[in-house]
C-alpha positions as CSV (number, residue, x, y, z in Angstrom):
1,X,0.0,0.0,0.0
2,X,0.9,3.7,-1.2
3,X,2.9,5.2,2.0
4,X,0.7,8.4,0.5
5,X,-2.4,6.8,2.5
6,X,-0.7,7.0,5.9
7,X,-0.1,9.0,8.6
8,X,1.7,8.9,11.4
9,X,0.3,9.1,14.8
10,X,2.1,10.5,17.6
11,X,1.7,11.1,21.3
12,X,3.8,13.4,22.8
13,X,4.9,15.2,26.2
14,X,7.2,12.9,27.3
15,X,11.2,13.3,27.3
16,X,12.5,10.6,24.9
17,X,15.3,8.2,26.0
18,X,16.7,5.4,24.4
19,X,19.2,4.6,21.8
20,X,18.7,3.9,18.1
21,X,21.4,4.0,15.2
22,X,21.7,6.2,12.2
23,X,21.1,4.8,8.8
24,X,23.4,5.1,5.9
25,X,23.6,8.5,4.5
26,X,20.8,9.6,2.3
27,X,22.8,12.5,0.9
28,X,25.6,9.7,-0.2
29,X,24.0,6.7,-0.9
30,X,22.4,7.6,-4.2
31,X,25.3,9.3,-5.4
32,X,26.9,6.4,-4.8
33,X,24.8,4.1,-7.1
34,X,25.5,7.0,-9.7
35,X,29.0,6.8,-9.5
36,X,28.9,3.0,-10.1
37,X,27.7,3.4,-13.5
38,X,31.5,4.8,-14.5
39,X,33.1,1.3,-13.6
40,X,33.5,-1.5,-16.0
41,X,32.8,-3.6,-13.6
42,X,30.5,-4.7,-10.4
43,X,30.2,-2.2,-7.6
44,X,28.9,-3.5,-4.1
45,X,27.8,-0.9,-1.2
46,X,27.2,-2.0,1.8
47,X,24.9,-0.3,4.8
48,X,22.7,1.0,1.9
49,X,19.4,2.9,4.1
50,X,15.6,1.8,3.3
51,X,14.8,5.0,2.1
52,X,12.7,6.3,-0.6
53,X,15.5,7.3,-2.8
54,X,17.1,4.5,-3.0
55,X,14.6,2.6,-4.5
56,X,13.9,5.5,-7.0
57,X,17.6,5.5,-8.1
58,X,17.1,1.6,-8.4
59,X,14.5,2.1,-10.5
60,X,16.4,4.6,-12.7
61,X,19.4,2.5,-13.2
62,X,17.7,-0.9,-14.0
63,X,15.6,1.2,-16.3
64,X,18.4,1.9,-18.6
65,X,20.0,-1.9,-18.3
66,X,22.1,-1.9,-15.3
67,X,21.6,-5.2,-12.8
68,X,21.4,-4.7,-9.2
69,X,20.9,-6.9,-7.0
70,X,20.0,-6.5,-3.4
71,X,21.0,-8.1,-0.1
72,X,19.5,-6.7,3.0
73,X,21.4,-3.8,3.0
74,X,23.9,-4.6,0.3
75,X,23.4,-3.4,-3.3
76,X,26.0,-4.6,-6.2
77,X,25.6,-2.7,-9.4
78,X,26.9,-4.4,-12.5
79,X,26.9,-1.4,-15.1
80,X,28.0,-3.5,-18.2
81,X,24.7,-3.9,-19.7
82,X,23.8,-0.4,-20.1
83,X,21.9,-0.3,-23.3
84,X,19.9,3.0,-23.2
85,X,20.9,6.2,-22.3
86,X,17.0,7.7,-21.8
87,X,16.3,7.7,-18.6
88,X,12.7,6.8,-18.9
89,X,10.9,6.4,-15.3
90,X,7.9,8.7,-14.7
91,X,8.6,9.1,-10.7
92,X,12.2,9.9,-11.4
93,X,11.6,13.6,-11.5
94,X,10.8,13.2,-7.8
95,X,14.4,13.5,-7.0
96,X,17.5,14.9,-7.7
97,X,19.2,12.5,-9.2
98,X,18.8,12.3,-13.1
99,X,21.2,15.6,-13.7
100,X,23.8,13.5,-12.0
101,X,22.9,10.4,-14.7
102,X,24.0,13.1,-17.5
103,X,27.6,13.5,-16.2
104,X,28.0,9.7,-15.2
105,X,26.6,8.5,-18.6
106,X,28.0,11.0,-20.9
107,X,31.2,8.6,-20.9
108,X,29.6,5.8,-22.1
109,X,27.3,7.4,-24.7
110,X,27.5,10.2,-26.9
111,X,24.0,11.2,-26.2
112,X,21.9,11.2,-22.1
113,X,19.0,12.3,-22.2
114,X,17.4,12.7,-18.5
115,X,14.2,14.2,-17.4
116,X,13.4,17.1,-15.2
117,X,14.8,17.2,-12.0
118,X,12.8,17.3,-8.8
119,X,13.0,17.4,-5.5
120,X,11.5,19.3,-2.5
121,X,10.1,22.8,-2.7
122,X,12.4,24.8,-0.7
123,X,13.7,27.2,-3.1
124,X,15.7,27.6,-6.4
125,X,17.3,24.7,-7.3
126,X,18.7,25.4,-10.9
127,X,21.0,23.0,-12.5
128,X,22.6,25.9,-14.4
129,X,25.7,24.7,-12.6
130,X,25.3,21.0,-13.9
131,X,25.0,22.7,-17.5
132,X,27.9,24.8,-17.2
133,X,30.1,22.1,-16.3
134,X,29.0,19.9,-19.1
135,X,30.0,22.6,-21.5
136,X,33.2,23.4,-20.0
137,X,34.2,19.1,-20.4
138,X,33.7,19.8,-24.0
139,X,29.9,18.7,-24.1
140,X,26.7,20.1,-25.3
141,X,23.1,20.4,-23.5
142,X,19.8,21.1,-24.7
143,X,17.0,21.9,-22.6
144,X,13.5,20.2,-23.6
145,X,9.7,20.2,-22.3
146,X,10.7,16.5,-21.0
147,X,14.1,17.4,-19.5
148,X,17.9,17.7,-20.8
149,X,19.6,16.2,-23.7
150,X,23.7,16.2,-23.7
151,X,26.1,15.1,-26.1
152,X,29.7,15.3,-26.6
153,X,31.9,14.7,-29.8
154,X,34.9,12.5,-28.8
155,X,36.2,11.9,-25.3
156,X,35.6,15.1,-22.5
157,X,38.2,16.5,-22.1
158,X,39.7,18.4,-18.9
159,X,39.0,21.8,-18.2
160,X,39.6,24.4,-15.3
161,X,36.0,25.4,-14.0
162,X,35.3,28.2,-11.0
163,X,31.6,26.8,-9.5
164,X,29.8,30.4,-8.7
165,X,28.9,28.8,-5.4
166,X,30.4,25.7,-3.6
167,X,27.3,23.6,-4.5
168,X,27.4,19.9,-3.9
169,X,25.3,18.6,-6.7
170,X,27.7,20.6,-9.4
171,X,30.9,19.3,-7.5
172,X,29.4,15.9,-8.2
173,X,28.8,16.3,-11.9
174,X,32.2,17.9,-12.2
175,X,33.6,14.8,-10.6
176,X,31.7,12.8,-12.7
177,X,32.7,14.3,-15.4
178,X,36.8,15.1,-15.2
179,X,37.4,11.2,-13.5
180,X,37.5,10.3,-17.5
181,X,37.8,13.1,-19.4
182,X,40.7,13.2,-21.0
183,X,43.6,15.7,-19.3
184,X,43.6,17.8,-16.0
185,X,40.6,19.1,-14.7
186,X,40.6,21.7,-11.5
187,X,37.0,22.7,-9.8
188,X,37.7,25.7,-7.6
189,X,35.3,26.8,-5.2
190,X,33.8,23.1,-5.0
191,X,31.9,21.5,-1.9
192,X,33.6,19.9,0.6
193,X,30.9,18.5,2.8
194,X,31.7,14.7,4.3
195,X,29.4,12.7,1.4
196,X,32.3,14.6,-1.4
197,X,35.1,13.3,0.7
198,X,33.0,10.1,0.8
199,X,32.9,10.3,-3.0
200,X,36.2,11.0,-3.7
201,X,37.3,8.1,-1.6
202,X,34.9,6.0,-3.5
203,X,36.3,7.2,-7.2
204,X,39.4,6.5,-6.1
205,X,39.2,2.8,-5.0
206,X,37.6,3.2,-8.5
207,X,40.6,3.7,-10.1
208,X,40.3,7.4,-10.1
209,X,43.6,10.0,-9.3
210,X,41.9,13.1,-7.7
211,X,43.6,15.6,-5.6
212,X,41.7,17.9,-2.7
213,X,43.8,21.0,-1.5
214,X,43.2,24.1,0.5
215,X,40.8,26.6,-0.3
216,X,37.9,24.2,-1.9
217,X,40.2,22.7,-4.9
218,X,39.8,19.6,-6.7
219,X,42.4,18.4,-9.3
220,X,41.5,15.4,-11.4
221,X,43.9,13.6,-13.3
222,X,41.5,11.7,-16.3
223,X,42.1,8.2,-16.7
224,X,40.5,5.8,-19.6
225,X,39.0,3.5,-17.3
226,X,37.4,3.1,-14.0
227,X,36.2,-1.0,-12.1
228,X,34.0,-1.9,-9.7
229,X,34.8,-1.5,-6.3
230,X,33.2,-2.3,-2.5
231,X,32.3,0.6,-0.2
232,X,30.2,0.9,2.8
233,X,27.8,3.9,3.1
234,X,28.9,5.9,5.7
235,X,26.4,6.9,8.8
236,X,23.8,9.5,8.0
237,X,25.2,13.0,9.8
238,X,21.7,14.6,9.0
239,X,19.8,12.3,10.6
240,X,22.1,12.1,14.1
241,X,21.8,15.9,14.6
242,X,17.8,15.6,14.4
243,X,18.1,13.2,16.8
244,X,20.1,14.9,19.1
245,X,17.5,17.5,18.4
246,X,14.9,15.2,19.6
247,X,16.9,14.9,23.0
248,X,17.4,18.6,23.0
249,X,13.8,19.9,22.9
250,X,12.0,17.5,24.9
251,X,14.9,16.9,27.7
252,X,15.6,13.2,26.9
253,X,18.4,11.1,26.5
254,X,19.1,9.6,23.0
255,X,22.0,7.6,22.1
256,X,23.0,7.4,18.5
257,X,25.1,4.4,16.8
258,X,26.6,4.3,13.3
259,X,27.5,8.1,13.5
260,X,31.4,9.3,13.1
261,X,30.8,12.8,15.2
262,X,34.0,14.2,13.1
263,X,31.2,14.6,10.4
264,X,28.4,16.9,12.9
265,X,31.6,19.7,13.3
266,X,29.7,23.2,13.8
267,X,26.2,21.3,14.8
268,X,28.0,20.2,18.1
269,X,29.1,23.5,18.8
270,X,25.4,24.6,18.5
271,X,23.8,22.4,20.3
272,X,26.1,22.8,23.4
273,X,26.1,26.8,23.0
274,X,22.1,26.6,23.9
275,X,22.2,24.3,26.3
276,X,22.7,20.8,24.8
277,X,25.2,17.8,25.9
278,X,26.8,14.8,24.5
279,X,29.3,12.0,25.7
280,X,31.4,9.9,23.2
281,X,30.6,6.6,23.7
282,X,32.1,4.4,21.4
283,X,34.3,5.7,18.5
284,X,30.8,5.5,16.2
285,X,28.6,6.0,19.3
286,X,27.2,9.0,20.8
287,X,25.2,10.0,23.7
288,X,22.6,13.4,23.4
289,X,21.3,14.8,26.1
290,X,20.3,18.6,27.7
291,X,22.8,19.6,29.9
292,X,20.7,22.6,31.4
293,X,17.7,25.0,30.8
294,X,17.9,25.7,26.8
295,X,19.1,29.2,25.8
296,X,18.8,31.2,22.6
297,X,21.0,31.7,19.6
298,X,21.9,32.9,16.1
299,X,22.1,30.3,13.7
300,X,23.3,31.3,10.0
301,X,23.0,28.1,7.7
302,X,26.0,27.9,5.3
303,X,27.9,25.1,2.9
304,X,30.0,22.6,5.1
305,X,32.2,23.0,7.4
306,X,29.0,25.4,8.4
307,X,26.4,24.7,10.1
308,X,23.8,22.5,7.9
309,X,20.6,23.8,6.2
310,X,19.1,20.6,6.9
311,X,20.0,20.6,10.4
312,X,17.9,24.0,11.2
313,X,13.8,22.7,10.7
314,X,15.1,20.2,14.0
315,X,17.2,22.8,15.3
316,X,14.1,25.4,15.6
317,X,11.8,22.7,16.7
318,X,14.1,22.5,20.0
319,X,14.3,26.7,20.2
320,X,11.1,26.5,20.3
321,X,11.9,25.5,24.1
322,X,14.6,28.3,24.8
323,X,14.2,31.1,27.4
324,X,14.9,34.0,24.6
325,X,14.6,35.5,21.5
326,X,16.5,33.0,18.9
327,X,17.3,33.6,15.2
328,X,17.7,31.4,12.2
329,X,19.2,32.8,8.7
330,X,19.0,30.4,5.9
331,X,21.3,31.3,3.7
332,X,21.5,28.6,1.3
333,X,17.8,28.0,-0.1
334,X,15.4,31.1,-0.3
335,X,12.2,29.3,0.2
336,X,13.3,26.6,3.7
337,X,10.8,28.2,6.7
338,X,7.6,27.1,4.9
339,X,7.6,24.7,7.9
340,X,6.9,27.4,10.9
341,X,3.3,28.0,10.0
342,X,2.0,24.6,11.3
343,X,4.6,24.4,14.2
344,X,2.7,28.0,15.2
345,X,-0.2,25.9,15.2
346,X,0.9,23.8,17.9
347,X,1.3,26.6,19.9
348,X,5.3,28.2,19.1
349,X,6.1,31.5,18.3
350,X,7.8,32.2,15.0
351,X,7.8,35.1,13.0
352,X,9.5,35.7,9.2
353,X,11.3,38.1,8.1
354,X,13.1,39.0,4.6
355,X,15.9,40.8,6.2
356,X,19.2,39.1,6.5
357,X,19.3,38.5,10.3
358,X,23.2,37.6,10.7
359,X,26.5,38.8,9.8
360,X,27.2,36.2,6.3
361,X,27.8,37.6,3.5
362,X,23.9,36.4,1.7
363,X,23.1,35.4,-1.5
364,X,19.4,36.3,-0.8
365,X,20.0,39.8,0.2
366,X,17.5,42.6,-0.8
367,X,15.6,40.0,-3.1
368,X,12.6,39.7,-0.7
369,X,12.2,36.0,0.7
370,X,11.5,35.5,4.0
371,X,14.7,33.5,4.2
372,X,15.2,35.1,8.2
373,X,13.2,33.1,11.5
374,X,12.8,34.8,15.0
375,X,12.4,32.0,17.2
376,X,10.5,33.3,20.7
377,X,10.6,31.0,23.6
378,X,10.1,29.1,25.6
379,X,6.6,28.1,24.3
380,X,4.3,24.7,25.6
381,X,3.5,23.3,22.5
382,X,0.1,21.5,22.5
383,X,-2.1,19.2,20.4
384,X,-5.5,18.3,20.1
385,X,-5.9,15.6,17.4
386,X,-4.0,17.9,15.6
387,X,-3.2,17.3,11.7
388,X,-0.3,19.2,10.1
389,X,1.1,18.0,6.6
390,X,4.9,17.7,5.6
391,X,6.0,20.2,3.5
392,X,9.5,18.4,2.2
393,X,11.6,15.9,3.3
394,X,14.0,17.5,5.9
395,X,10.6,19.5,7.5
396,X,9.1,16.0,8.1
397,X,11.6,15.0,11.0
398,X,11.1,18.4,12.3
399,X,7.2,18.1,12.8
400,X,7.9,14.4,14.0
401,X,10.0,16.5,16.8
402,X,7.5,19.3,17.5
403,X,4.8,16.0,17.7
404,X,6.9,14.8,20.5
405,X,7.3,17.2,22.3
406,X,3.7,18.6,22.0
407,X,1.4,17.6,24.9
408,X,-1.8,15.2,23.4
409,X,-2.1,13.4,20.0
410,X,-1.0,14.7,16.6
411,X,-1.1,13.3,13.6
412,X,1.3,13.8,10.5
413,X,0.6,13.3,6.5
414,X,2.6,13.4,3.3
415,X,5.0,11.1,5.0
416,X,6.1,9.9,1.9
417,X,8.0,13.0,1.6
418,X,10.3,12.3,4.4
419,X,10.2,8.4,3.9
420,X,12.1,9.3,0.6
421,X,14.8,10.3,2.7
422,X,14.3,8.4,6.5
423,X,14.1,4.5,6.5
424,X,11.9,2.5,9.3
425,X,11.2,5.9,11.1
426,X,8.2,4.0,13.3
427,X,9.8,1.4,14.3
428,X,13.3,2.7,15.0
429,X,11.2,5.5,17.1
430,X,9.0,3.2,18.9
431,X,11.5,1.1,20.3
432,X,12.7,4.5,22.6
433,X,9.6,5.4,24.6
434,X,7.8,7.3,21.8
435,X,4.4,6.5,20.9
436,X,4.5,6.8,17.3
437,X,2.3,4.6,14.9
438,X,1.6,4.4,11.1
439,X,-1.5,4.5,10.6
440,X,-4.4,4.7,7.7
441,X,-5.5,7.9,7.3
C-alpha cells in the first residue's frame, strides 16, 4: 500500500530516552549508485538505508540496463549492460538524481537524455551549474519540455572550472565528469561537505587520481577506465543531529550508533552553545542529552564546514523551548521556513522576516524571501488531534520532533515525503519510549 495513504500518529509530552542508530547517509547513498555506473565492472555498497531514494535510483538504473541486485542492505551494481541512455521512469523527476545520470553516462554514450529534476520545494534549485560544467568538459546540453539532452563529440576533455557557489550537486557532476575526461581538470570553489570526501574516496578505489587541496580545490587527473569496487555507506550526519534534536527539545536522552561525530563539526558546537550535551561513547557512538535550561541563539546556515541547512527545521523545533529571543538565517535556499506555520499551530512562536538576520555575506539579500526566523521562547506546544502536513523531506523530521514534544495526539501526513529520505522511522522511534504509529489515514 501507497505510503501516500498513511499517517503517522504520535503522542507526545514525554522526554525521549533510548538509543537507536543512524542509517546510511541519504545525501551519499544515491550518489553512490550513480557513481557506479562509470566502472567496467560490479560495484557493491554496503549499509545502503531503506529509504525512498534509494529505490527510485534503483529504479532509474535498472531502467536503462544496469543489474542490481540487493541483499539486506547490500546493493552490487553491474553497469555493463547499459543499453539506453534515456532515462525513462515517470517518478524519477521526484528526486534529484537524473542531472547526475548526464555526467556519469555521458562517458559511455555520446547522447543522455534525463528528465526534469525534482526534488522538494524549498527554493531555487537550478541546475545551471550541472550545465555549465558539461560545457566546460567539451559537451553540449539542450533543454526540452521532457528534461535535458547532452552530447559530446569524442572523449571530454579536462577543463579548469570556477563553481559560482560551492554547491554539492555541481561538484558531483564535475567529478563525474573530469574522473575520464581526457587531461587535468581543477573545480575551484567546490563543496567539501563529508558525502564529497565520501565520493572522492569512492572514485578512487575506483581507479580514479583526484587531488583535494586548500581553499575548496579539486584536481583530477583523467584516466581511460574506471572497475568496480566495494564501499560501505557511511552513517547519516543529518539524521544524528535531528536526533540529538529530539533529546534537546524534549529533555531526553538519546543515544546514536553508526554516526562518526568528526562529520556533525559546527552542529556540536550549537547544540552545546544553547544548552545541549553529548558524551562519546564508542568511537561511532554518541550520547545526546540537555545539559541545562535551553538558551537562545543565532544560527546562520552555510555550505560545510558550516552549520547545515538541513539541520535547522530540528534545530528550531528544540528553540522553540529556549528562554529568549532565537534567530535562524538560511542562507543557502530562499524558500526553507515554509515549515513554521504549522509548528505556530501547535502553539510556538515564529515570525519571518526577509531581512538578513546575521553577519554572512547572503546570496538572498534585498531580493525579498522570508529566508530570516525569529524564534520566541520558551513556548508549551500542545495538540489536540492535531493534523499538520509535511511540507519536504528535511521539514518531516522536524514536525515528528514538534509531535513529540507537543502535549496530546497529533497526527502527520505526506510522510512519503520524508520516507524518501528516512528509512523505518516508526519502528526505530518506537522502540525509545515514543508512541508513534503508522496508521491509515
Amino acid at each position: 500500500m501507497a505510503s501516500d495513504q498513511f499517517v503517522y500518529r504520535i503522542r507526545g509530552g514525554e522526554p525521549v530516552v533510548g538509543h537507536l542508530t543512524a542509517l546510511g547517509a541519504k545525501n551519499f547513498a544515491t550518489k553512490a549508485m550513480v557513481a557506479a555506473l562509470l566502472a567496467d565492472t560490479p560495484t557493491q555498497l554496503l549499509n545502503c538505508p531503506p529509504i525512498g531514494d534509494v529505490v527510485i535510483t534503483h529504479s532509474m538504473l535498472e531502467a536503462i540496463g544496469a543489474k542490481i541486485h540487493a541483499d539486506g542492505t547490500t546493493l552490487t551494481i553491474d553497469p555493463t549492460d547499459i543499453t539506453s541512455s534515456q532515462v525513462p521512469i515517470p517518478d524519477s523527476g521526484s528526486n534529484r538524481i537524473p542531472i547526475l545520470l548526464l555526467g556519469a553516462l555521458l562517458h559511455r554514450f555520446d547522447e543522455v537524455a534525463v528528465p526534469v529534476v525534482g526534488g522538494c520545494r524549498i527554493g531555487e534549485r537550478p541546475v545551471d551549474f550541472h550545465l555549465m560544467a558539461i560545457e566546460h568538459f567539451g559537451g553540449t546540453v539542450t533543454t526540452t519540455k521532457e528534461g535535458y539532452v547532452a552530447r559530446r563529440r569524442g572523449r571530454l576533455r579536462g577543463t579548469q572550472i570556477r563553481l559560482p557557489y560551492p554547491s554539492v550537486g555541481a561538484t558531483e557532476t564535475c567529478l563525474f565528469l573530469g574522473v575520464m575526461a581526457e587531461g587535468r581538470s581543477l573545480i575551484a570553489n567546490a563543496a567539501i561537505e563529508p558525502e564529497i570526501i565520501e565520493l572522492i574516496t569512492l572514485l578512487r578505489s575506483m581507479g580514479a587520481v583526484i587531488f583535494t587541496s586548500a581553499g575548496r580545490e579539486i584536481v583530477i587527473e583523467g584516466v581511460p577506465q574506471l572497475l568496480g569496487t566495494r564501499m560501505p555507506i557511511l552513517g547519516d550526519r543529518i539524521e544524528a543531529a535531528s536526533w540529538a534534536c529530539l533529546a534537546g527539545a524534549s529533555d531526553g536522552d538519546i543515544t546514536v550508533s553508526g554516526i562518526d561525530p568528526n562529520h556533525l563539526g559546527n552542529f556540536l558546537a550549537h547544540f552545546q552553545q544553547v544548552g545541549g550535551g553529548f558524551e562519546l561513547l564508542e568511537p561511532r557512538k554518541v550520547r545526546f542529552f540537555r545539559r541545562r535550561a535551553l538558551t537562545p541563539t543565532v544560527v546562520e546556515t552555510d555550505v560545510y564546514p558550516g552549520f547545515s541547512t538541513d539541520w535547522q527545521q530540528p534545530f528550531a523545533i528544540m528553540l522553540t523551548q529556549a528562554h529568549g529571543i532565537s534567530i535562524i538565517h538560511e542562507t543557502v535556499y530562499e524558500n526553507r521556513f515554509g515549515y513554521l506555520k504549522a509548528l505556530n499551530e501547535l502553539g510556538a512562536n515564529t515570525q519571518l522576516t526577509t531581512h538578513c538576520l546575521g553577519g554572512l555575506a547572503c546570496r538572498f539579500s534585498n531580493q525579498n524571501h522570508e529566508h530570516s526566523a525569529i524564534i520566541v521562547g520558551p513556548t508549551p506546544l500542545t495538540s489536540d488531534e492535531t493534523m499538520i502536513t509535511i511540507p519536504d523531506l528535511r521539514a518531516g523530521l522536524a514536525y515528528i520532533i514538534a509531535a513529540a514534544i507537543a502535549r496530546g495526539t497529533s497526527y502527520i501526513r505526506g510522510i512519503h515525503l520524508l520516507e524518501r529520505g528516512y528509512g523505518d522511522v516508526v519502528p526505530r522511534l518506537a522502540q525509545m519510549n515514543l508512541h508513534i504509529e503508522r496508521v491509515l489515514r
